[in-house]
Every structure is written in structure tokens, then in C-alpha cells.
DRENDREN-494105 format. One record per residue (C-alpha): y, z, x. Coordinates in steps of 0.05 Angstrom, whole numbers, padded with zeros to 5 digits, always signed. Layout:
YZX ...
% end
This chain:
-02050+00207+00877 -02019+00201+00807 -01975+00265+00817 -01938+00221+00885 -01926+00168+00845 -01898+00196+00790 -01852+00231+00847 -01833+00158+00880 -01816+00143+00818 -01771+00189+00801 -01724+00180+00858 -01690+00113+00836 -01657+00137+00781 -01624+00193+00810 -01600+00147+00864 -01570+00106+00807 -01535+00180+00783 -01505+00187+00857 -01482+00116+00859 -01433+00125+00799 -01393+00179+00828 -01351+00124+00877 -01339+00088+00818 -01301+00152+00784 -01254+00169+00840 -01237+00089+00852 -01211+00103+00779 -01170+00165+00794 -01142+00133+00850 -01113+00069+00808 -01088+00101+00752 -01053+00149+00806 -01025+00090+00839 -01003+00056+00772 -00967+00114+00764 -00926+00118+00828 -00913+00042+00818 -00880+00062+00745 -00837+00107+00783 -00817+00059+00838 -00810+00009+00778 -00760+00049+00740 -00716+00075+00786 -00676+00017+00809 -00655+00014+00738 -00617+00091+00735 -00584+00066+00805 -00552+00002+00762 -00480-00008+00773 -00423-00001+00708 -00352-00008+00699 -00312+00003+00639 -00239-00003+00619 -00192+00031+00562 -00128+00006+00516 -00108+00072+00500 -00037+00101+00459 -00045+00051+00403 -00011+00069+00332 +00011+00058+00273 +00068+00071+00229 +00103+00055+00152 +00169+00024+00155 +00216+00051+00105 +00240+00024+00028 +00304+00060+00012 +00349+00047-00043 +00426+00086-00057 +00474+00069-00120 +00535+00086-00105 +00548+00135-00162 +00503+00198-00192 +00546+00199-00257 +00527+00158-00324 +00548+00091-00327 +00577+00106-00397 +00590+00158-00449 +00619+00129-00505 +00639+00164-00566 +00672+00147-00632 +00640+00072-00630 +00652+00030-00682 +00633-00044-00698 +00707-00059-00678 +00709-00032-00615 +00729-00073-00556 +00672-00084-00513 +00663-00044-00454 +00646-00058-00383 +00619-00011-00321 +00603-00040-00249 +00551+00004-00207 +00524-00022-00133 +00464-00017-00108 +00460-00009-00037 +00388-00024+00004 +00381+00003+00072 +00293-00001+00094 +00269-00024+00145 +00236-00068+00107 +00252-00132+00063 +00235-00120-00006 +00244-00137-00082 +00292-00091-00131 +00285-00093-00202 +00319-00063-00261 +00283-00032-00317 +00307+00017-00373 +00284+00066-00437 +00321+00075-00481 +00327+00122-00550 +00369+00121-00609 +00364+00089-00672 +00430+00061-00657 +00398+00026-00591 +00383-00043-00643 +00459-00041-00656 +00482-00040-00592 +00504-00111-00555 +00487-00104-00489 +00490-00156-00428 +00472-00145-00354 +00500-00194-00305 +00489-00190-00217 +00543-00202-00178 +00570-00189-00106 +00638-00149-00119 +00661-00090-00154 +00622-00022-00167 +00635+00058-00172 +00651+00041-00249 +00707-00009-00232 +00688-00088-00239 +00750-00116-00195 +00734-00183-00164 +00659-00181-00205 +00636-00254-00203 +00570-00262-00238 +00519-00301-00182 +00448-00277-00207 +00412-00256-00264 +00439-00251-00332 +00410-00221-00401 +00452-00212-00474 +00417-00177-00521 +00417-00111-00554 +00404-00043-00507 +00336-00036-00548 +00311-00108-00532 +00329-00100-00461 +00293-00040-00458 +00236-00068-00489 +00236-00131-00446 +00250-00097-00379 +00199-00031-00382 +00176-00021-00313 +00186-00041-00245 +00131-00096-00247 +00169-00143-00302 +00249-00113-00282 +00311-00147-00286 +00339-00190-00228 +00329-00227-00174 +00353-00186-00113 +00310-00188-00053 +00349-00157+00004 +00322-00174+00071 +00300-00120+00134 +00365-00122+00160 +00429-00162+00171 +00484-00179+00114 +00466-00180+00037 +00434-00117+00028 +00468-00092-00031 +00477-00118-00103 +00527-00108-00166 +00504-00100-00233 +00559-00097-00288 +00545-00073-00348 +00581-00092-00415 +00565-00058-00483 +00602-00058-00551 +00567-00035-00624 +00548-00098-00660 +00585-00135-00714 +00555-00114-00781 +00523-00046-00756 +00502-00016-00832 +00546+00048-00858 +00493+00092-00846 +00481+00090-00781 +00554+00129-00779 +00546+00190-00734 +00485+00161-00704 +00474+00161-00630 +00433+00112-00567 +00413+00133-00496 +00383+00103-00440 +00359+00117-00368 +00366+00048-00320 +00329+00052-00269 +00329+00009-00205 +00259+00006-00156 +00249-00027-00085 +00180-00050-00075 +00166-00090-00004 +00117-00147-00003 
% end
């Protein structure tokens, strides 16, 4: 009698063992159909409609800053100076043609122990050049000094001489500069013999 009922007994549990297995595949099933549903989920979205449009050909490019004098040769060369000689005077233009408007400054090195002894003026004006001053009439910036102060003074671009600012195009695009020189009153004996040079040197810079 004890051996059947330890064989009734025994029969529950694997009932219990078979039960489980319906639980399992209900589990396959949903995570099969939780993946289907992703798919259905996600493809809408790669079926989205776009639409786009372009400004294409764009560019860029400088304008120009161009300046001209209307002579190549030296200004002056003067020889055989001496304290009495009558002053001198030399008229060059300076002729802007950029695309751009723009500022134009003198500025000037010089060399020459005789550069403190020599008077020296600048004046801008709107008539003359090529050497000859006909018609000049002074109607901008002015200096009188001696060709080494004005070389000191005016030593670049950024702190030049004048005021002329010719515009991108139209009238008034040029400018005269005359330039008057003589060897000063009271120049010492020994600077007989004795020599100055310079460079002058005009520069366009736009805004």
C-alpha cells in the first residue's frame, strides 16, 4: 500500500512540469509579434515625403585699387645748388582709375646730409602736371618744411600727406602735387659738394 501512494503522489508534480510548456510558446509567440509590429511601425517613416531646393552660381570677387602718375622720370635733379638759388618747382599728377573709392597718401625717404638744408613745400592742386605747373592752383593739403622733416613726418602710407579720396567712378579722380625746393638760406660751407635724395611715394588704400 505505501509503494501506490508514493506513486499517486508523484504524478502532480509532473503535471505541474507539462503545464509550463504553454506558457513558453505564448512567449515566443509575443515577442515574435512585437517584432513584426516594429517593422510595421518603422516603415511608414522610410516612405516619408521631402523636397528640397538650391541657390546655386553664387561668387565673389575683389574690385580693383589702381593708381598711374603721369611721369616715370624724377621729379628733380638738381645740381650746382647753392643757398642763392631760385627756388624750384615740378608738378606731377596722379591719376586713380579702381573700381573702388579709396584714400591716396604721399609718403617719402629720403637720404643726404644735405636733406636738413633743403626747403621743401608740397601743395595739392587740380591743374598742371608732367613737370610743368601751368594753371596750378593750390586747393588741398599744404606742408613747408625741409625735405628731411617731411620725410620724417610723412613715413608710410598710414600717416601720408594729403587729403585726396577719389571716388569709384565719375569726375575727380586724379590729383596735382607740385613740388617746390630751393637750398636753405644759411646752409654751412661745408656742406659744399654734399648731396640729398628721396623716393615719394604715393599709395591707394580703399576703405
Amino acid at each position: 500500500m505505501g509503494v501506490n501512494n508514493t506513486s499517486r503522489q508523484a504524478q502532480p508534480g509532473r503535471h505541474r512540469r507539462l503545464a509550463r510548456r504553454p506558457n513558453r510558446a505564448r512567449l515566443i509567440m509575443l515577442v515574435g509579434l512585437l517584432a513584426v509590429g516594429g517593422l510595421r511601425l518603422w516603415e511608414p517613416a522610410r516612405a516619408a515625403f521631402t523636397a528640397s531646393t538650391q541657390n546655386m552660381s553664387n561668387g565673389w570677387s575683389s574690385g580693383t585699387v589702381t593708381l598711374s602718375g603721369d611721369t616715370t622720370s624724377s621729379v628733380f635733379q638738381l645740381v650746382g645748388l647753392t643757398p642763392r638759388s631760385a627756388a624750384q618747382a615740378s608738378c606731377i599728377r596722379i591719376t586713380y582709375t579702381g573700381s573702388l573709392g579709396a584714400r591716396v597718401r604721399l609718403f617719402a625717404a629720403a637720404s643726404g646730409v644735405l636733406a636738413e638744408y633743403v626747403q621743401f613745400s608740397v601743395d595739392e592742386g587740380d591743374a598742371g602736371g608732367d613737370g610743368d605747373c601751368t594753371g596750378f592752383s593750390a586747393s588741398g593739403a599744404t606742408f613747408t618744411g625741409t625735405l628731411a622733416s617731411f620725410a620724417a613726418t610723412f613715413d608710410t602710407a598710414a600717416n601720408g600727406f594729403g587729403n585726396f579720396t577719389p571716388p569709384a567712378s565719375g569726375a575727380n579722380r586724379f590729383k596735382v602735387y607740385r613740388i617746390a625746393t630751393s637750398v636753405r638760406p644759411g646752409t654751412p660751407e661745408y656742406l659744399q659738394d654734399q648731396s640729398a635724395s628721396a623716393t615719394f611715394t604715393w599709395q591707394a588704400q580703399s576703405p
